[in-house]
C-alpha positions, 0 to 999 in steps of 0.5 A, spaced: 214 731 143 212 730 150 217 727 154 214 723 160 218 721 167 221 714 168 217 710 171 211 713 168 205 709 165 204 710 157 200 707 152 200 704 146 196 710 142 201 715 146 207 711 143 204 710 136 202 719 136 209 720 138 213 715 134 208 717 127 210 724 130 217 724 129 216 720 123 212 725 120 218 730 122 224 726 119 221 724 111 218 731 111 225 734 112 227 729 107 223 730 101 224 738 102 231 737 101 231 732 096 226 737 092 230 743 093 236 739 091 233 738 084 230 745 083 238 748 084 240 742 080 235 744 075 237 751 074 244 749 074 243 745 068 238 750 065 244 756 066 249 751 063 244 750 057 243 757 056 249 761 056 254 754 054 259 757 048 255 757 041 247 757 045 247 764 047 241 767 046 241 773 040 239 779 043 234 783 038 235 791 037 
């Protein structure tokens, strides 16, 4: 992000660029986090379900 001195004129659009800029950043980093969280939490109960006592899978010879 740009930063500018004090006492530096800026425009509307220049607010609104920086400000959807950071917007932008921040729900990005949000939704990531939120879908790796669901992947590990998906894989968690995915490891529960397969080797929980009395659901092993048979292994053929």
């Amino acid at each position: 992000m740009k930063q500018h001195s004090i006492g530096t004129k800026i425009s509307k659009s220049q607010v609104y660029e920086a400000f959807n800029e950071q917007w932008i950043d921040v729900h990005v980093k949000n939704i990531s986090k939120k879908i790796k969280l669901a992947f590990q939490q998906y894989y968690q109960d995915l490891g529960f379900k397969v080797f929980f006592p009395g659901n092993q899978p048979k292994i053929m010879i």
